[in-house]
Phi, psi and omega in degrees: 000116164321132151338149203209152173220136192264124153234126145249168175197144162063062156294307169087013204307133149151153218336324209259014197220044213271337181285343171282352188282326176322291194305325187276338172281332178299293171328325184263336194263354170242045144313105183260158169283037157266011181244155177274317199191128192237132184261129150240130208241075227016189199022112171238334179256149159303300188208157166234118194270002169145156172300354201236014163287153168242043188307132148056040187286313177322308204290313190292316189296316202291311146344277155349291193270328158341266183296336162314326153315339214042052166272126181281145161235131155223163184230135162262139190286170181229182178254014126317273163270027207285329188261069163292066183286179180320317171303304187302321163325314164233020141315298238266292194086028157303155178227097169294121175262159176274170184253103034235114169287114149289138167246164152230138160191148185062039194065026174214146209257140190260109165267150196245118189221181153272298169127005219272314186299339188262353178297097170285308184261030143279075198287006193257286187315316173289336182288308197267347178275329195303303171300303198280019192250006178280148198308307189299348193267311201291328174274343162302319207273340170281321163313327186298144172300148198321294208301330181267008158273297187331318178288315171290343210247336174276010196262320166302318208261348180280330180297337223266313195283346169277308186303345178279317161297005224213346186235158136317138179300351196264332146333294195258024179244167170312137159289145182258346143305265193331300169345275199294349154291338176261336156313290207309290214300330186251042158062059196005084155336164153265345172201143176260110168249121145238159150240261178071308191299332201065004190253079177300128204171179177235117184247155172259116177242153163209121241221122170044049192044032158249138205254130166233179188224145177249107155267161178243091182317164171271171169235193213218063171278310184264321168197178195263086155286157194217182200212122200247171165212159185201175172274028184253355180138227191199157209229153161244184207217121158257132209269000000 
């Protein structure tokens, strides 16, 4: 069997939801060594409220035995979990990338995104990701006491979810100018992988006569899923 490499995106880990921490954990303990490596390509938490929380330790040991394995992980913020620092890193032995990563591996070259960056024309959502993803609101907001991070981050998210009532899907989905600008800027990939949208699928682009493919990972509110790519392509999976 060949070798294989794993993306997931938007698992969404947290307390009041144990049966997907069930599923994510399951998942992760039947990772065989035929895989190289597994990218989660943000929000793997509903919120991370900082490294020094003692959140979802069950998830970090399981992370944990992963790379001890010498399985690579790597993780990217989500807009959920962006302040996911250094301490987790080497909890994890995880390696965080930025948004937007290139790769290559099994002779294709791979863009990596959360994806949260191509909603251009949520122009609400981008003002407020501007704010808190700025150094200073993040070093105030890790000073704040544990249980008073716990209230702002549930308190961002019932804002999150009434405002999502409030937008068009077409809105809070990718710009497709954006999309192809950023295909352009990193020298048209063979695949765009994000999640973030929750609209899982495959588009077929084919942009100054280079043919790609933009996938959209699943999240994993109802069930789990994932995406293996190997050197025969690429596959998604429902748990």
């Amino acid at each position: 069997m060949p070798n294989q490499t794993i993306f997931v995106s938007d698992i969404h880990l947290c307390e009041s939801r144990p049966s997907i921490a069930d599923a994510f954990l399951n998942f992760l303990n039947k990772i065989t060594n035929q895989v190289d490596a597994l990218y989660i390509l943000g929000d793997l938490f509903e919120y991370w409220i900082g490294d020094d929380s003692k959140q979802h330790e069950n998830i970090i040991r399981a992370i944990k035995a992963l790379t001890g394995r010498h399985i690579k992980v790597f993780l990217m913020h989500g807009n959920r979990d962006f302040l996911i620092g250094p301490v987790f890193e080497k909890k994890t032995g995880a390696l965080l990338l930025k948004d937007l990563t290139l790769i290559e591996i099994y002779g294709r070259k791979i863009l990596l995104s959360h994806g949260d960056s191509l909603c251009t024309d949520d122009i609400e959502y981008q003002s407020f990701k501007n704010k808190v993803r700025n150094e200073s609101w993040k070093n105030e907001f890790l000073k704040k006491p544990l249980t008073e991070r716990i209230h702002i981050a549930n308190e961002f998210r019932k804002q999150s979810e009434l405002n999502k009532k409030n937008k068009s899907e077409e809105i809070m989905d990718a710009n497709p100018e954006e999309v192809n600008r950023i295909l352009t800027q990193f020298n048209y990939p063979d695949f765009f992988i994000h999640g973030h949208t929750h609209r899982p699928n495959y588009h077929s682009i084919n942009l100054d006569g280079h043919q790609m493919q933009r996938v959209v990972l699943g999240d994993w509110y109802e069930q789990g899923s994932y995406l293996t790519l190997d050197l025969h392509g690429i596959k998604t999976y429902q748990l």
